[in-house]
C-alpha positions as CSV (number, residue, x, y, z in Angstrom):
1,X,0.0,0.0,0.0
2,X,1.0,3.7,-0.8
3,X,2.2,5.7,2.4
4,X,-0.9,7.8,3.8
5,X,-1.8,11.5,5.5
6,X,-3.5,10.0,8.4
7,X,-4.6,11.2,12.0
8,X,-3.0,9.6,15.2
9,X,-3.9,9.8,18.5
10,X,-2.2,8.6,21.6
11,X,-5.3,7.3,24.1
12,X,-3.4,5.5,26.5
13,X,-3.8,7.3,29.7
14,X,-5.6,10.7,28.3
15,X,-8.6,9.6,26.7
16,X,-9.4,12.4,24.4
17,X,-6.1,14.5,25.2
18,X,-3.3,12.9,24.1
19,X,-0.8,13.8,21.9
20,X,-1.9,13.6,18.5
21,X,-0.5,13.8,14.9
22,X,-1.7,14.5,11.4
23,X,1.6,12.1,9.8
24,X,2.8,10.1,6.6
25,X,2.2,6.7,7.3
26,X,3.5,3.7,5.8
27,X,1.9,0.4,5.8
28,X,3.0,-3.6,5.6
29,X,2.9,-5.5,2.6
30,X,-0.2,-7.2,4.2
31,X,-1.7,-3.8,4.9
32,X,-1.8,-4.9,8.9
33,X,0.9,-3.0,10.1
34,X,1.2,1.2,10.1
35,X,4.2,2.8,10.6
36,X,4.7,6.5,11.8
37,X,7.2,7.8,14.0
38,X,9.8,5.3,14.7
39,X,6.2,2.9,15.9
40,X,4.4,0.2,14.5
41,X,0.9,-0.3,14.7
42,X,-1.7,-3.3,14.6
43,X,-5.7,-2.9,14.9
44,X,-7.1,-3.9,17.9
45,X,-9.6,-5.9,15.6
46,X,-12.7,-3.9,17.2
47,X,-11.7,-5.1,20.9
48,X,-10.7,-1.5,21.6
49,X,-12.9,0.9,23.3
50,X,-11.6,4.4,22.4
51,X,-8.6,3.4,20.8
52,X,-8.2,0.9,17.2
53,X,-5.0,0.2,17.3
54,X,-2.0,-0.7,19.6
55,X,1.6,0.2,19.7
56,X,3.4,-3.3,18.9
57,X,6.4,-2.5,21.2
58,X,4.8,-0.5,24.6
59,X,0.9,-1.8,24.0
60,X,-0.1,1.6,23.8
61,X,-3.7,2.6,22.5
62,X,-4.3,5.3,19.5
63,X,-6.8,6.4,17.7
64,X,-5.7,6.2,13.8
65,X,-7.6,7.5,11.2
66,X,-8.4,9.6,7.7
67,X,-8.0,13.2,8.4
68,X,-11.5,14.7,8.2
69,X,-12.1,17.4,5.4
70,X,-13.9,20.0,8.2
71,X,-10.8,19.3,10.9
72,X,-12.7,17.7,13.6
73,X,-9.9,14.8,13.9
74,X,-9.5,15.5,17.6
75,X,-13.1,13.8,19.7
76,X,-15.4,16.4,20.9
77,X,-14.4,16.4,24.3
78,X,-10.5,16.1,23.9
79,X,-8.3,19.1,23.8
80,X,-4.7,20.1,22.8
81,X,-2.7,20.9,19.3
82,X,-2.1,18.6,16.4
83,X,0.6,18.0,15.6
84,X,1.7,18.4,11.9
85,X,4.2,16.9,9.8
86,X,6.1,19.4,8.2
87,X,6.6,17.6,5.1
88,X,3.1,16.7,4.3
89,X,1.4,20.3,5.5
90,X,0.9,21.3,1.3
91,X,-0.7,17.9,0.8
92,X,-2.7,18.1,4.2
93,X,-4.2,22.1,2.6
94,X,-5.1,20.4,-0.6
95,X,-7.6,17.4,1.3
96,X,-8.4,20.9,3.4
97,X,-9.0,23.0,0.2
98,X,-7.3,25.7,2.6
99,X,-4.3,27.7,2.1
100,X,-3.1,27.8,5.7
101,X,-3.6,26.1,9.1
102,X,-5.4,27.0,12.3
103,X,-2.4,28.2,14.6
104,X,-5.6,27.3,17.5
105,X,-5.5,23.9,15.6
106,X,-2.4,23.0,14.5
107,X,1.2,22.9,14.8
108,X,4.0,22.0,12.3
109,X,6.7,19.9,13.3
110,X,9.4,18.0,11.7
111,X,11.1,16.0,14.3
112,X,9.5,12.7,13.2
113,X,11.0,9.8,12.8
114,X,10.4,9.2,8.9
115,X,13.0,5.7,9.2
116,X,10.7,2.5,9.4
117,X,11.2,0.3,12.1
118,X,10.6,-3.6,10.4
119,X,13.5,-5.0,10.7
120,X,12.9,-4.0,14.4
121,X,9.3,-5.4,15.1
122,X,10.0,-8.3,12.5
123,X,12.5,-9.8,15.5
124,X,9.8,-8.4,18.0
125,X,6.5,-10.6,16.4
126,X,8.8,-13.3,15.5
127,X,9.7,-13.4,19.4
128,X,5.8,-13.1,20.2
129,X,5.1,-16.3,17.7
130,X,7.7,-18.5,19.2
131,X,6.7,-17.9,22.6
132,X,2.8,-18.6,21.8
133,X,4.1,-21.6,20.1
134,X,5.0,-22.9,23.9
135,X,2.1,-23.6,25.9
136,X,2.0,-24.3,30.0
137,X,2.3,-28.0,29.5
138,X,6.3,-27.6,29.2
139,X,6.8,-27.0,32.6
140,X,5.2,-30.5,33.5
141,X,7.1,-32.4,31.5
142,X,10.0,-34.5,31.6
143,X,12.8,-31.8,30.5
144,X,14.5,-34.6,28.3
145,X,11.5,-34.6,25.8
146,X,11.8,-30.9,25.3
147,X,13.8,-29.3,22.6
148,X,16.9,-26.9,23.2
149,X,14.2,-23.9,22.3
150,X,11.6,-25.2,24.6
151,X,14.2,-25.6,27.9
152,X,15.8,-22.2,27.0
153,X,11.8,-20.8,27.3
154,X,10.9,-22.8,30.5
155,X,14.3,-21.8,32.7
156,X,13.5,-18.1,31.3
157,X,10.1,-18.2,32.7
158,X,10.8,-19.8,36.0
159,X,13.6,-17.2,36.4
160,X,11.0,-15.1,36.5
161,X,8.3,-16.7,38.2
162,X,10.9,-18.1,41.1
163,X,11.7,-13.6,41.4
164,X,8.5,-12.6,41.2
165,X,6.7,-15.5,43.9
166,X,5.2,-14.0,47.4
167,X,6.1,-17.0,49.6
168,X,9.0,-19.3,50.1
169,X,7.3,-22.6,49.6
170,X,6.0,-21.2,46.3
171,X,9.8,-19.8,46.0
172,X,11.5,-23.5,46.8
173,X,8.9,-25.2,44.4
174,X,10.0,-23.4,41.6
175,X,13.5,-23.3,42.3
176,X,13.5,-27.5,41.9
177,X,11.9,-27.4,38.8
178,X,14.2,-24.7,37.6
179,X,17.1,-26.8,38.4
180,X,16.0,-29.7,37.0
181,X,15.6,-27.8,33.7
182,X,19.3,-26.0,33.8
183,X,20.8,-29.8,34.5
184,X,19.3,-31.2,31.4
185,X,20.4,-28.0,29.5
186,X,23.9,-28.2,31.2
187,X,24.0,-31.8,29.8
188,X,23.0,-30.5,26.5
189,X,25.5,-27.4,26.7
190,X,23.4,-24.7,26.3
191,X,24.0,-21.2,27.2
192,X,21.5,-21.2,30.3
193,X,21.4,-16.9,29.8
């Protein structure tokens, strides 16, 4: 898909007050994925509630849209400047039919990050897909049926499940299963790291 002047709020934490943007866009080859300042972007598939889309990398919620002919981007009941991309503010005037922009409205920047970020969030899904490839029934089994994939993802989650538990015999139980884990994958020689 052709890059696009689009509108793009930030809802996490403001509602209708974030920071927003009026930006170039660029998309995936599948369309699914909008880039715009140094993010990446996926829909929320209609499971949002005032956001329709979700920062890959922090989870953040925005608002992404067409820019609207009369300049009512921003919600009703939101506040604050957009933001303008300095290199798309002729284009932006012409969907406008205008000749300048609100200075109550509007205001041009051109600090955005115009580099796309793929090969980035490429290593960042393909993380997300292996791990939903392992499910809970890892940690139950015998460690020498697992693969060297499947060990390194079971120590790393007990690592963090043996930090993060509130009592000791919760503490102790994970620490056995954890080291029966790291023995198989000393006998394999894996980097246990």
């Amino acid at each position: 898909m052709k890059p696009q002047i689009k509108y793009i709020e930030l809802k996490t934490g403001f509602n209708d007050n974030g920071s927003a943007w009026i930006g170039l866009v660029s998309f995936s080859k599948s369309g699914r994925t909008i880039y715009f300042n140094g993010k990446a972007f996926q829909s929320l598939a209609g499971t949002g509630i005032y956001a329709n889309y979700f920062d890959i990398e922090t989870g953040e919620e925005y608002w992404i849209s067409g820019v609207k002919k009369d300049m009512t981007d921003r919600h009703w009941a939101g506040g604050g400047k957009i933001f303008v991309e300095k290199r798309i503010v002729e284009d932006y005037l012409k969907i406008l039919n205008r000749e300048i922009l609100s200075s109550t409205l509007h205001e041009i920047i051109d600090n955005i990050i115009i580099d796309i970020p793929k090969q980035r969030i490429n290593q960042l899904e393909n993380e997300i897909i292996i791990e939903k490839q392992f499910n809970d029934d890892l940690f139950f089994r015998n460690p020498t049926e697992l693969t060297d994939a499947e060990i390194k993802f079971v120590i790393d989650n007990l690592i963090v499940d043996e930090e993060n538990s509130r009592y000791n015999k919760g503490r102790r139980a994970t620490r056995k299963s954890r080291i029966l884990f790291e023995e198989e994958a000393e006998k394999r020689g894996l980097n246990k790291n």
